[in-house]
C-alpha positions in Angstrom: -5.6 -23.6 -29.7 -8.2 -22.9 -27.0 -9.9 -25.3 -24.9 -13.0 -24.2 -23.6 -13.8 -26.2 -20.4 -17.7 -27.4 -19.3 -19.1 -24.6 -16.8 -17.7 -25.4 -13.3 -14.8 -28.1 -13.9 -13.1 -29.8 -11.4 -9.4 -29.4 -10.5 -9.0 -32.5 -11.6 -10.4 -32.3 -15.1 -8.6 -28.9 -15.2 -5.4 -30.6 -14.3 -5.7 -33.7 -16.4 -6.0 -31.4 -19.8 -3.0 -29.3 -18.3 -1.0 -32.5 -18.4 -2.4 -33.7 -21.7 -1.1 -30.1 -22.7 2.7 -30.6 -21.5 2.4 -34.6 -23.0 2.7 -33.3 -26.4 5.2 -31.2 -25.8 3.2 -28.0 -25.2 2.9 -25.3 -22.8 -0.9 -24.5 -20.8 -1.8 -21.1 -19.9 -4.9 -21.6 -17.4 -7.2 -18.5 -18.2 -10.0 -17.7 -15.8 -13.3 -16.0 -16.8 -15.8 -14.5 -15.3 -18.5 -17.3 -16.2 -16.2 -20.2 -17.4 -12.7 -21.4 -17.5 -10.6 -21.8 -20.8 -7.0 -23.1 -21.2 -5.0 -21.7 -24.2 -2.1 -23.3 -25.9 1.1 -22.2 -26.9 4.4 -23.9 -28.1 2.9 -25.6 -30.5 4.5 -26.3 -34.0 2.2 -27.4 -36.5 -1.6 -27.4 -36.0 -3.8 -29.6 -33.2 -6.4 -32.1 -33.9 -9.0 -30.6 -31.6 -9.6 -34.4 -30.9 -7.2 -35.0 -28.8 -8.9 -32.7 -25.8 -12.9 -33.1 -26.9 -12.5 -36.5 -25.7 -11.1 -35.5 -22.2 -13.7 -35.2 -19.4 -14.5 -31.9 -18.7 -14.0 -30.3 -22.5 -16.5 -28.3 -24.2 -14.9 -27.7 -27.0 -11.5 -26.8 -28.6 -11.2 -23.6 -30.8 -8.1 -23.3 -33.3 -6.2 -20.1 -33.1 -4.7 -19.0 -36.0 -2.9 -15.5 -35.1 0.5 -15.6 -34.4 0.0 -13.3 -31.1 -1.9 -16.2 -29.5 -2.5 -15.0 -25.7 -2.3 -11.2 -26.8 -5.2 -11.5 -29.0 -9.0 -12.1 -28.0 -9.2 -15.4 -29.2 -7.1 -16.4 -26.0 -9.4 -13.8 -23.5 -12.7 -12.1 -24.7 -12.9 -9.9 -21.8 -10.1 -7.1 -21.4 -7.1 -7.4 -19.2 -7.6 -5.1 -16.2 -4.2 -4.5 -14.7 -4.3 -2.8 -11.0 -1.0 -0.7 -9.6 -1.6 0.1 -6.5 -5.4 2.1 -6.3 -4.4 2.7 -9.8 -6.4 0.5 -12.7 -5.3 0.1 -16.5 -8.1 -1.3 -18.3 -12.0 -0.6 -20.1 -13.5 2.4 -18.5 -10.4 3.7 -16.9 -8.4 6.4 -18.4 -4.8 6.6 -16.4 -2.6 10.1 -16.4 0.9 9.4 -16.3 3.3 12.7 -15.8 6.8 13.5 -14.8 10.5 14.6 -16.4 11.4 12.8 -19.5 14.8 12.4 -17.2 16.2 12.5 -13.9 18.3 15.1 -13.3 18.2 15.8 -9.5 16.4 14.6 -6.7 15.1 18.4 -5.8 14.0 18.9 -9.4 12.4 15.2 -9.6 10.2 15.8 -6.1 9.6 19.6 -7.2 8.2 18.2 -10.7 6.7 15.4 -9.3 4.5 17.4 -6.6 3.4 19.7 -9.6 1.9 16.8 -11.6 0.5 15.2 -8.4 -1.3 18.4 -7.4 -2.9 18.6 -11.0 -4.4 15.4 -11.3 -1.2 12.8 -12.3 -1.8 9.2 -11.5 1.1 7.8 -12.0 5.0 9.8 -12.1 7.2 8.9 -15.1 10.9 9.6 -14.9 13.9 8.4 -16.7 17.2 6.7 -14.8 18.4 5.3 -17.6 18.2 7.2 -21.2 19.3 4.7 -24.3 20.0 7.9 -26.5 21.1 8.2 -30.3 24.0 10.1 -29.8 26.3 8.4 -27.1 27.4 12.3 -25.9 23.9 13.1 -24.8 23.0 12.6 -21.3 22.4 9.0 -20.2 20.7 9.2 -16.9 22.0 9.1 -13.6 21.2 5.1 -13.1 20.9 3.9 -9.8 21.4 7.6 -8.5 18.0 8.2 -10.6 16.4 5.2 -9.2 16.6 6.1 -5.7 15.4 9.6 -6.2 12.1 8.0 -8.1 11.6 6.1 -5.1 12.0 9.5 -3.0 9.8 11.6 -5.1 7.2 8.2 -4.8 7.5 8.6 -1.0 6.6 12.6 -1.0 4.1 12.3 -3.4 2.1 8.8 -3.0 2.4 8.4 -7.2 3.6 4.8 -8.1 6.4 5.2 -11.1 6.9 4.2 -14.3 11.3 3.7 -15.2 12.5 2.6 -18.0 15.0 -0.6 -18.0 17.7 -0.6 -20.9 19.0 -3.8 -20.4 18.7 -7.0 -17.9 21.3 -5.8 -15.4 19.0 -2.4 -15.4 15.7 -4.5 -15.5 17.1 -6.0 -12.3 17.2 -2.5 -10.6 14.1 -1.4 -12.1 12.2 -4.2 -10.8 13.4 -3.4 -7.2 12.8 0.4 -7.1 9.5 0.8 -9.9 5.7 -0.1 -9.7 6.0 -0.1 -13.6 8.9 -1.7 -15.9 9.2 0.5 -19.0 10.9 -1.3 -21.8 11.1 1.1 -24.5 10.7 1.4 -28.7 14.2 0.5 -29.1 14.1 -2.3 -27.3 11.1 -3.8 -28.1 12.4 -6.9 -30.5 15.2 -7.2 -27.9 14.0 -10.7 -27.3 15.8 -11.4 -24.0 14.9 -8.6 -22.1 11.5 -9.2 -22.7 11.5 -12.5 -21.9 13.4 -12.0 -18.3 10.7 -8.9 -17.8 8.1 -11.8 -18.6 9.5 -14.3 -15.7 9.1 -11.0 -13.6 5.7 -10.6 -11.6 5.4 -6.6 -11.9 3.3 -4.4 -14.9 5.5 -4.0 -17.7 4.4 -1.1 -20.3 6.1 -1.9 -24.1 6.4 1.0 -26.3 6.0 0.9 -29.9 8.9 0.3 -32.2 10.1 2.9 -34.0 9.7 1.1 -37.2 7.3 -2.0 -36.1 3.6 -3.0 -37.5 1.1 -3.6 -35.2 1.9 -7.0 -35.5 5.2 -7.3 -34.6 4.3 -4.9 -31.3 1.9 -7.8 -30.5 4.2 -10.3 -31.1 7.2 -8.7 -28.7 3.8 -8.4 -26.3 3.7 -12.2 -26.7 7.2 -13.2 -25.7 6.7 -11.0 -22.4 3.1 -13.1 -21.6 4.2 -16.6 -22.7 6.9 -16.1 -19.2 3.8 -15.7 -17.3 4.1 -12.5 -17.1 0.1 -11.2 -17.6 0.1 -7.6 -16.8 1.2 -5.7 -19.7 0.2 -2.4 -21.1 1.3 -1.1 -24.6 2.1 2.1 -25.5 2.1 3.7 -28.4 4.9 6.4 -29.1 4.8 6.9 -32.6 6.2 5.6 -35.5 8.9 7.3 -38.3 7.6 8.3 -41.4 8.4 9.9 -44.2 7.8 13.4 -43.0 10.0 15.4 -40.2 7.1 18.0 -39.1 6.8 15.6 -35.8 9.6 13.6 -34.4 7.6 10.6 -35.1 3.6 9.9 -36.4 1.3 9.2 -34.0 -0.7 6.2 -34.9 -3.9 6.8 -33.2 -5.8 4.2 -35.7 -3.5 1.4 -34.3 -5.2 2.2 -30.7 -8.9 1.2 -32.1 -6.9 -1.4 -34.5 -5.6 -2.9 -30.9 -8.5 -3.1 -29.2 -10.0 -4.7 -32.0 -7.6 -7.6 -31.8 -6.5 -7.5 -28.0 -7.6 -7.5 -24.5 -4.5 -5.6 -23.6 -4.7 -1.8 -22.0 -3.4 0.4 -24.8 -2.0 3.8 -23.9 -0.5 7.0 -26.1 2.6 8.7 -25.6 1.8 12.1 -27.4 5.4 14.0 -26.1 8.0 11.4 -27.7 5.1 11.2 -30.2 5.4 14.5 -31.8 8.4 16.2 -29.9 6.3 19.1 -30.0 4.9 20.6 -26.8 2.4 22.2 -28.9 0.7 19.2 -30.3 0.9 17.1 -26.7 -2.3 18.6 -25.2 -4.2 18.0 -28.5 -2.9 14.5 -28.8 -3.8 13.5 -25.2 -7.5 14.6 -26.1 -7.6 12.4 -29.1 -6.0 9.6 -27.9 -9.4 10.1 -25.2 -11.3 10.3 -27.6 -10.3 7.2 -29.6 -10.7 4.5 -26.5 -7.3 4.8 -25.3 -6.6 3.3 -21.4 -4.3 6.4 -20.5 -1.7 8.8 -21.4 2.1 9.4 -20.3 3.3 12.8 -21.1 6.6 14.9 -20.4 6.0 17.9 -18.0 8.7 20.5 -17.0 8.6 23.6 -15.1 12.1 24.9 -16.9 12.0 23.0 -20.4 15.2 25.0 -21.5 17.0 23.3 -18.7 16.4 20.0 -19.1 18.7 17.6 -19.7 16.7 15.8 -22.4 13.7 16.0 -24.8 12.7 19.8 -23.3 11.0 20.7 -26.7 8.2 18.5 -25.9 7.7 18.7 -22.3 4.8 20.7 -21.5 5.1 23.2 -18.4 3.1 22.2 -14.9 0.5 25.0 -15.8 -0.5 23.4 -19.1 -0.4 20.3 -17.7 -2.9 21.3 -14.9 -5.2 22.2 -18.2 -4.9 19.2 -20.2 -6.4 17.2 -16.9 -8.9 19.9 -16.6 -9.9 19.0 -20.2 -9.6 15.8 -19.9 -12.0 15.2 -17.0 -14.4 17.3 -18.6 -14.5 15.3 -21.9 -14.0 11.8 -20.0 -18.3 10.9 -19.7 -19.0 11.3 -23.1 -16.3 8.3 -23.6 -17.3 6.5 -21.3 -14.4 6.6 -19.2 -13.3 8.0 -16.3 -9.7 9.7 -14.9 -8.1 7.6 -12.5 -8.7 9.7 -9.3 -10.5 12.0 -10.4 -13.9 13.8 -10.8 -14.3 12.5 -14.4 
């Protein structure tokens, strides 16, 4: 349920539906707008006599929610979630570029990558520390190691970064060395790690199951925001299908679907999308031209090297392109790159 408070209420109004909230066993989440006030209800077993807060002083009214993602959806907050990392803004109107090695494999090859991106229009450096991978022989990350050579390329360049955390003793260590907490497609029903990212106070970005409905992707979303955790950004990285021609489908209708239904910045992941370097560039242009908030793709300047996922990583050069193209084609969107010209 929403309650939608009179224009202008008091704290104490405010706080007296706040503890009618918690008498019946509930849980409030006060959410500001730009003209009004509303509190939204969670917790909540079995529908709400809207009754029981009309009759409170300071209530306009009280709206029933009936989606199962309550405070991702846009019943719970019409306007869309603007989410700020550093001069960096995910939200309407902003289009964020996010670049880097889909791994860490050395501090000289992070910083040398990292510059690279930086110079040709990144906003944000991704980088893997930890790598939950399919085959337990394939190369895992250098943890900690990789963490602290995030934070060096960070220093050099100026780029916040965006790690991903694999479990809560990693999500510890992520949270101390990254601007952004990636939790990633195979752990997005991993119910506890959300929650403990949600009672964290830092911009977490959930990637898509590999299997999961839009739905469900909300609904992990949810568990992360009912901690009090506000500032997430979804990602999409593709989904498997029945064909191989791509290492998974890129659901670019689920970005309009998601804005349709949420107030939450939606980005695409077109490199673990395809796993085809050749697609990536055409990807990040639709996923543009769709509405999307940003995208996050894999650059390498010696893809036969690399220590994971070099078939998808585009090289600096072509990276350097894809911004060019990008800026170019960001006003007829709408949007604008992060930084940039566009």
């Amino acid at each position: 349920m929403l309650i939608l408070l009179v224009n202008t209420p008091t704290e104490a109004q405010i706080e007296t539906v706040m503890a009618r909230v918690r008498e019946i066993g509930c849980k409030p989440h006060l959410i500001p707008g730009e003209h009004s006030i509303a509190i939204g209800i969670t917790g909540n077993s079995q529908a709400l006599d809207p009754g029981i807060f009309t009759s409170l002083d300071g209530v306009s009214e009280a709206i029933p929610v009936t989606k199962p993602f309550k405070l991702a959806s846009h019943d719970f907050k019409h306007a869309k979630t603007e989410i700020h990392v550093g001069s960096v803004t995910f939200g309407p109107k902003h289009f964020v570029v996010i670049a880097g090695p889909c791994a860490v494999e050395s501090e000289e090859q992070t910083v040398r990558i990292a510059k690279a991106v930086k110079a040709a229009g990144a906003n944000v450096l991704r980088g893997g520390a930890f790598k939950p991978r399919t085959s337990p022989y394939a190369f895992q990350g250098l943890g900690l190691e990789g963490l602290k050579i995030l934070k060096t390329a960070r220093e050099q360049t100026g780029l916040p970064v965006v790690t991903e955390a694999v479990d809560i003793q990693s999500l510890e260590l992520v949270n101390e060395y990254a601007d952004i907490i990636q939790l990633g497609a195979r752990n997005m029903q991993n119910f506890s790690l959300l929650q403990a990212a949600g009672r964290l106070r830092k911009p977490v970005m959930l990637k898509r199951g590999l299997s999961a409905t839009v739905d469900e992707w909300l609904m992990a979303a949810e568990y992360i925001l009912n901690e009090g955790n506000e500032q997430v950004i979804l990602c999409e990285r593709g989904i498997r299908s029945f064909d191989n021609f791509t290492r998974n489908t890129v659901d670019i209708g689920a970005v309009i679907g998601l804005q349709l239904q949420s107030h939450l910045p939606i980005i695409v992941d077109p490199s673990h999308g395809t796993g085809r370097r050749q697609m990536v560039i055409p990807m990040g242009k639709a996923a543009l031209a769709v509405g999307a908030n940003g995208v996050m793709v894999d650059v390498h300047d010696r893809p036969k090297e690399a220590l994971c996922d070099g078939p998808q990583a585009i090289l600096p050069s072509e990276f350097s392109e894809m911004v060019a193209t990008l800026r170019k084609m960001a006003p007829a969107t709408g949007a604008h790159l992060v930084g940039g010209l566009g």
